[in-house]
Structure formats: structure tokens, C-alpha cells
C-alpha positions in Angstrom: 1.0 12.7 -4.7 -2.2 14.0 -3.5 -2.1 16.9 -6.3 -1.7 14.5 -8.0 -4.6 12.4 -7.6 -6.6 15.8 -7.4 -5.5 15.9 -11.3 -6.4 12.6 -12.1 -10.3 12.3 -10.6 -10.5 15.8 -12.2 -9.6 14.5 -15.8 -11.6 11.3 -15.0 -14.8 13.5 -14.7 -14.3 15.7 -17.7 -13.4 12.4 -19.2 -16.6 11.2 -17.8 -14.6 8.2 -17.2 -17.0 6.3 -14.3 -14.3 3.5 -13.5 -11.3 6.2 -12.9 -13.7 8.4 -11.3 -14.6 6.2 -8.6 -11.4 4.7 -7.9 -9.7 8.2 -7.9 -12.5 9.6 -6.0 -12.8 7.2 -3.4 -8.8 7.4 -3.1 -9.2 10.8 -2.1 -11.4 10.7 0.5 -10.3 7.6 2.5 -7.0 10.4 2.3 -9.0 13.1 3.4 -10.8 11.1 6.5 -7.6 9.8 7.4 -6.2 13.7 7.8 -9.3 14.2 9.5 -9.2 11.9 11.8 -5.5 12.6 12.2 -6.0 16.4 12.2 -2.8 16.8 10.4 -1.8 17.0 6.5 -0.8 13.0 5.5 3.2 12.8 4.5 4.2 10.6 1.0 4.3 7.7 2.8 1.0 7.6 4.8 -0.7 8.8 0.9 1.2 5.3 -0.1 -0.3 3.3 2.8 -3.8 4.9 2.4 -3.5 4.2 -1.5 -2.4 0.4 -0.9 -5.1 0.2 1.6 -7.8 1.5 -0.8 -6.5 -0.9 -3.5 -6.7 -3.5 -1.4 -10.4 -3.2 -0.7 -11.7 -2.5 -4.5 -9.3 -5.8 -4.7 -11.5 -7.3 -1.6 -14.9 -6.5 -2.9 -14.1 -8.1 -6.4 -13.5 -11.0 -4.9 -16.5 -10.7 -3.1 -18.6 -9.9 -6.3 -16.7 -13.3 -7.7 -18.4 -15.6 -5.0 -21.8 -14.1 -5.6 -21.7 -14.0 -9.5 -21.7 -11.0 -10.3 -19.0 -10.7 -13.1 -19.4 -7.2 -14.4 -19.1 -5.9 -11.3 -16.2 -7.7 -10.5 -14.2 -6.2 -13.5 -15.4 -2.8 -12.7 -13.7 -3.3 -9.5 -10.5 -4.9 -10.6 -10.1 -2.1 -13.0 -10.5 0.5 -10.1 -7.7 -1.5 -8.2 -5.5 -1.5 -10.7 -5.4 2.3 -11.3 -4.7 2.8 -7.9 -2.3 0.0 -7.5 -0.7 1.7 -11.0 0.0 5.2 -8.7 2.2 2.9 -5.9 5.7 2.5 -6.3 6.4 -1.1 -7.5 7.1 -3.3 -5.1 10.5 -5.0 -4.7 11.3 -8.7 -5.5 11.5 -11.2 -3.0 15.3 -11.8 -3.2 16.1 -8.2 -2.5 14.6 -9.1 1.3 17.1 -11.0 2.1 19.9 -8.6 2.5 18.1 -5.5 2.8 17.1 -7.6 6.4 20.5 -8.5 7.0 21.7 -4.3 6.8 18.1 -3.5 9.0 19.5 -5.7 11.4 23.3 -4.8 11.6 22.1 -0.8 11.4 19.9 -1.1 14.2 21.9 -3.5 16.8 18.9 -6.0 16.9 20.2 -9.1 18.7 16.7 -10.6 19.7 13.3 -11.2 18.6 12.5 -8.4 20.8 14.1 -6.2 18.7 11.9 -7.4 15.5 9.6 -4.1 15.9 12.6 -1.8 15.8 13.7 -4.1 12.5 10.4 -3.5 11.0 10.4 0.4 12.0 13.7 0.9 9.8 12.4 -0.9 6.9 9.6 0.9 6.4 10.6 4.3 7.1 13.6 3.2 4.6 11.9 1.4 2.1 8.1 2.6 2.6 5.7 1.1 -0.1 7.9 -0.8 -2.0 8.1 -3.4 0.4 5.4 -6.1 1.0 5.1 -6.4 4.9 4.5 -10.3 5.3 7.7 -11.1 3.5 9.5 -8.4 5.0 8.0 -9.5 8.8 8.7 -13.5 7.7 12.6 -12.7 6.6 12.8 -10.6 9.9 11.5 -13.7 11.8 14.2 -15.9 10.0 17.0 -13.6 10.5 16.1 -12.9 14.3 15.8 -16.6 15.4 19.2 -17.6 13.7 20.9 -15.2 15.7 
């Protein structure tokens, strides 16, 4: 994934392409600080999660931009989002959650709330990126307290 990114800010430049450059640029180095500060080469899935977190800010700071009136930049930023946001796995539909809980749960023996981290843990090493964390957390919740 992170070749190809490279690939992508690369043809954004010669392309002289601002929006795609700064989106695909700044996507790179919040990867880059994050193996940094990790002092280890990211896996997929932590590329994913850096990628959804950068999307998430340019998403952020439109909204931002919104309040204060500033409508061109605000486009300029929801464009940037949504070419990041175009790189990430789509994400699955909320009545998948439901059973895809229920298996977590029977796969890893939870019997408890206190096993809702564990839960969580399987999901997302199963699932990764495709799976939006507050719905997954809220159907763990359910599931957990009816047992």
C-alpha cells in the first residue's frame, strides 16, 4: 500500500495536481512519523489506520473551514479526504455486525463484559479497516450484556 501511495503523490506532482498532491503527501508522512516514532516498518493494517486517521482530519478541518466561511477551502479539503478515503477498503454494512459479533464471541469464549477487549481484538485483526469501530464496540456491548 505504501508503494502505492509513493506512486500516486508521484503522478500527482508530475500532474501538478495540488489537491492529490497534498492529500497523498501528507498521507505519507503521518505514515512515515508513525514508523518513526514506532521505529519499525508499518504492516497493511496500521497503513489502513494511519490512512483512515488522515482522512478523518482533512474531513475535520473542512468542517472547521465550514463554521468559519471559508467555502473554497472547504472543498479543497473534502476533495483531499475523499482520495484518501477512496484508497481504504470499503467499509461493511451495518447488518453484517451483527453476526460477525455473534462468531467473535463464540470463537473467543467471551462470557462477560470483561471479555469485550478480547471481542474487539479479534475483530479487528480479522476484519481490519472494513469495519467502523463504534458500531462494532455498540453490537459488542449488546451481545455481551445479553449473555
Amino acid at each position: 500500500m505504501k508503494d502505492e501511495l509513493k506512486k500516486l503523490h508521484q503522478r500527482a506532482r508530475l500532474d501538478r495536481d495540488a489537491i492529490a498532491t497534498e492529500a497523498y503527501g501528507a498521507a505519507l508522512a503521518a505514515i512515515q512519523e508513525g514508523e518513526v516514532r514506532a521505529n519499525a516498518d508499518f504492516d497493511e493494517a496500521k497503513i489502513l489506520a494511519t490512512l483512515e486517521k488522515e482522512a478523518g482530519k482533512f474531513s475535520e478541518s473542512a468542517e472547521a473551514f465550514a463554521k468559519a466561511g471559508r467555502a473554497e477551502k472547504v472543498e479543497e479539503l473534502k476533495k483531499c479526504a475523499a482520495l484518501i478515503q477512496a484508497l481504504l477498503p470499503a467499509k461493511l454494512d451495518a447488518s453484517e455486525y451483527p453476526a460477525l459479533v455473534a462468531a467473535a464471541i463464540d470463537s473467543t469464549g467471551a462470557a462477560s463484559m470483561k471479555d469485550m477487549g478480547q471481542v474487539m481484538a479479534h475483530l479487528k485483526q480479522e476484519r481490519g479497516a472494513a469495519l467502523d469501530m463504534k458500531i462494532v464496540s455498540q453490537e459488542v456491548k449488546s451481545a455481551l450484556a445479553k449473555l
